[in-house]
Backbone bond lengths (Angstrom), bond angles and torsions (degrees), N, CA, C in turn:
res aa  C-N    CA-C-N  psi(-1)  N-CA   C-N-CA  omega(-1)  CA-C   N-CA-C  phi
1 X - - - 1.445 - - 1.527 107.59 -
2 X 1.605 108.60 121.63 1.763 107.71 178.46 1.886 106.79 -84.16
3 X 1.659 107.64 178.78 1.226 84.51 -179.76 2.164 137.58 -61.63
4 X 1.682 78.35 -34.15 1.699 88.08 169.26 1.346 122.00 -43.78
5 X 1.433 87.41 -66.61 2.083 82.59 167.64 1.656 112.60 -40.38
6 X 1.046 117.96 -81.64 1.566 130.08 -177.94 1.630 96.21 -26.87
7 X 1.163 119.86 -50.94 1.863 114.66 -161.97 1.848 85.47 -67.85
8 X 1.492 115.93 -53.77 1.615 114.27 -164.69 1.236 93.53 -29.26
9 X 1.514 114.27 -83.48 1.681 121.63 -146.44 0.946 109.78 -55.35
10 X 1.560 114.15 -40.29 1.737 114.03 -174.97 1.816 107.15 -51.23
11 X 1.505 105.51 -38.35 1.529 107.19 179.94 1.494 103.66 -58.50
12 X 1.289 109.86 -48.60 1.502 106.65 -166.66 1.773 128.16 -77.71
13 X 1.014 86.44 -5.33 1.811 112.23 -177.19 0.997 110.46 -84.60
14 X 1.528 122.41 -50.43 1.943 130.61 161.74 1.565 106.80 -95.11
15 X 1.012 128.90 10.06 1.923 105.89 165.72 0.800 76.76 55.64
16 X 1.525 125.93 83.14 1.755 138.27 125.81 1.444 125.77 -119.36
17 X 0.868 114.29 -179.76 1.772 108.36 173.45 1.632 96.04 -104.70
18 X 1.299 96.12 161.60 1.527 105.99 -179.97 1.335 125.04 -40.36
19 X 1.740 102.04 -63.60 1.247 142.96 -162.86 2.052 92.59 -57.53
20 X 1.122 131.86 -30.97 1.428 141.94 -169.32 1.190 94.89 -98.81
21 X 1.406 129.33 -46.05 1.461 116.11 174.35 1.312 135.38 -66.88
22 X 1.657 115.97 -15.63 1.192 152.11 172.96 1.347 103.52 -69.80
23 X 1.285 108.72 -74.60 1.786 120.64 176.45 1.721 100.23 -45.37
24 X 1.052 135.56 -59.45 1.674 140.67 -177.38 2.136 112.02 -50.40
25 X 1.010 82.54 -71.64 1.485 86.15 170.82 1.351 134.95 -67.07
26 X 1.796 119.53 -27.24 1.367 121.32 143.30 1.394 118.01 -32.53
27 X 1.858 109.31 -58.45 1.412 113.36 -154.65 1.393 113.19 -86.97
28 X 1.492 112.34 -1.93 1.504 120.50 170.14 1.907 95.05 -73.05
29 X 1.483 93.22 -57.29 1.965 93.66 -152.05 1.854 102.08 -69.53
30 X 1.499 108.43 -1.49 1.461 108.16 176.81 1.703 100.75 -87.67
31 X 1.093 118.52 -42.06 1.583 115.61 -170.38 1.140 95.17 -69.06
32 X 1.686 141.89 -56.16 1.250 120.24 175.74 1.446 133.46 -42.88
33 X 1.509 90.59 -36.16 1.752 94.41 169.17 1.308 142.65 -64.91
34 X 1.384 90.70 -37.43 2.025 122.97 157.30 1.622 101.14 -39.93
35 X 1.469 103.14 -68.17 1.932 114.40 -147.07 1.975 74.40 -69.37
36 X 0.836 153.30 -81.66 1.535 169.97 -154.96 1.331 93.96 -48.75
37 X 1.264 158.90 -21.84 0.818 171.25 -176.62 1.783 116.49 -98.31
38 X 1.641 107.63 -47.58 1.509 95.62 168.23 1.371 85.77 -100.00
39 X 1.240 161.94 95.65 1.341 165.47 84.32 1.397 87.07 92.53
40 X 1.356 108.67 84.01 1.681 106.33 179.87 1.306 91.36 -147.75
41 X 1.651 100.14 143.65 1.810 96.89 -169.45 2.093 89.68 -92.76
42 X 1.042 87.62 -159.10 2.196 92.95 -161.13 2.110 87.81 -173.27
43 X 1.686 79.58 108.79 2.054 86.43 -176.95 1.848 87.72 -129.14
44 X 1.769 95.98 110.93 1.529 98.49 155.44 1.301 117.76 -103.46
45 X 1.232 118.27 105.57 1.187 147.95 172.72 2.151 104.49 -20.02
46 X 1.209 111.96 111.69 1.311 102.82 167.73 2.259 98.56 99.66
47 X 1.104 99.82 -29.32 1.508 106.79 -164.25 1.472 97.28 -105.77
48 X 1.639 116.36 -81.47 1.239 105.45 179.99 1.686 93.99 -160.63
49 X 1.568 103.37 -143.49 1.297 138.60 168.10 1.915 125.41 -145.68
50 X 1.616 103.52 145.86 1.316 114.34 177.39 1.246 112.97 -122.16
51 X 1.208 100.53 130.38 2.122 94.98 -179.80 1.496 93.38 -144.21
52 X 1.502 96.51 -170.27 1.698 93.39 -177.24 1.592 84.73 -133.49
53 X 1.303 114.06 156.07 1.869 135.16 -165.60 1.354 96.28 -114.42
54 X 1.477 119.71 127.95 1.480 111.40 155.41 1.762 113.62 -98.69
55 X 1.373 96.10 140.48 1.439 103.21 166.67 1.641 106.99 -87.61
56 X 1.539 102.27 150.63 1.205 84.31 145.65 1.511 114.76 -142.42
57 X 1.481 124.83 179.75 1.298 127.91 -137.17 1.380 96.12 -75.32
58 X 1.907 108.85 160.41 1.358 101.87 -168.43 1.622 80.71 -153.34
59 X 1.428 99.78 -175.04 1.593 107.77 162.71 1.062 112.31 -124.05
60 X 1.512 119.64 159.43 1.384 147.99 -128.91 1.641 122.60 -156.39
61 X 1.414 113.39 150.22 1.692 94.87 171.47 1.319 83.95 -132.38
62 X 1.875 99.79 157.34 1.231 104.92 173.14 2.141 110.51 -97.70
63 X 1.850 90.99 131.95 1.995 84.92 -150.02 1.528 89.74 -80.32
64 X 1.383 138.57 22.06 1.610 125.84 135.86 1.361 124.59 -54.90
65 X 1.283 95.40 -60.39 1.246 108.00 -169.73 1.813 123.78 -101.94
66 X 0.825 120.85 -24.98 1.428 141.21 165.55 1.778 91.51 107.19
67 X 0.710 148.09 -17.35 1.887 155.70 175.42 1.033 104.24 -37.60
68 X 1.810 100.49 127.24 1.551 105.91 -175.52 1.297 116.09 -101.72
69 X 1.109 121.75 135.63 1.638 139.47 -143.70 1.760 109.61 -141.88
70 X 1.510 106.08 148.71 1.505 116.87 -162.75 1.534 84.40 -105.42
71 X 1.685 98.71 117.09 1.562 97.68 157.86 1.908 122.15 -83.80
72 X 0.916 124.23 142.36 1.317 96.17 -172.70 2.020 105.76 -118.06
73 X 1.508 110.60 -178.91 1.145 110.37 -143.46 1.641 110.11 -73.15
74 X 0.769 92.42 133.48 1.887 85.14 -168.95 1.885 119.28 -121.96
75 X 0.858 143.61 140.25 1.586 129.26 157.11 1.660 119.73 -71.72
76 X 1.005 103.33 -165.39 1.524 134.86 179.48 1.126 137.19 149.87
77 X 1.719 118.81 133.37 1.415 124.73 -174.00 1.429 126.09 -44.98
78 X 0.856 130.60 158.45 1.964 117.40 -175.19 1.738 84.28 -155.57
79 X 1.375 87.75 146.44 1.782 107.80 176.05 1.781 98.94 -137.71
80 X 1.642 105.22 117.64 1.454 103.20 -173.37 2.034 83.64 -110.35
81 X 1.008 108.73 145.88 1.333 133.91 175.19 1.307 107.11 -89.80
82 X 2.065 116.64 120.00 1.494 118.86 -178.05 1.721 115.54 -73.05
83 X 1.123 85.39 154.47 1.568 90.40 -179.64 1.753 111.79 -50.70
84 X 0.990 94.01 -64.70 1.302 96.11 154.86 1.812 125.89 20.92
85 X 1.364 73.20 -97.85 1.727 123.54 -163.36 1.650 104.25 -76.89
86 X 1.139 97.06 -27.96 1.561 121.71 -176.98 1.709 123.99 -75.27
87 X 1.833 95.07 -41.52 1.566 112.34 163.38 1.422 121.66 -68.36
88 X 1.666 106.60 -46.71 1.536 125.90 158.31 1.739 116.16 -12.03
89 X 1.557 98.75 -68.48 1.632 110.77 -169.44 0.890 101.85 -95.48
90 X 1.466 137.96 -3.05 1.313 115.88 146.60 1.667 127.40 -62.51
91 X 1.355 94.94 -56.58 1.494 100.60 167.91 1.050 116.03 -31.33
92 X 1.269 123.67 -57.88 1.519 133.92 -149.08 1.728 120.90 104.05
93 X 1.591 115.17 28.79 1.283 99.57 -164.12 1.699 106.16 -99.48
């Protein structure tokens, strides 16, 4: 499912118009981006959690060339899936 789809149903699930469902779900996936952004973790209860991971620097080869190379320290977003939500798709529900 891309986001359009995802905005449709959400419209159609609450009797909304698109255009409101659009505005709603933007302003969810922007605040996550905000809090993720100043290094703020984001826990929806039942669904999951968002935090951000630090790397830190390591060494590396480059697999063209075989050349050994300094990776350096980097972040990234991480989405851990609640237990929850997690037993759910196992089941199959």
């Amino acid at each position: 499912m891309n986001r359009a789809q995802f905005i449709e149903k959400f419209a159609n699930k609450n009797d909304i118009p698109i255009k409101m469902a659009d505005k709603i779900v933007s302003t969810i996936l922007n605040e996550i981006k905000n809090a993720l952004i100043q290094e703020k973790r984001v826990e929806i209860r039942g669904f999951g959690s968002f935090s951000v991971k630090e790397y830190k620097p390591y060494s590396g080869r480059n697999p063209k060339t075989g050349e050994k190379i300094e990776i350096k320290k980097k972040s990234a977003p991480v989405f851990k899936v609640s237990k929850i939500y997690k037993n759910d798709l196992i089941k199959g529900k």
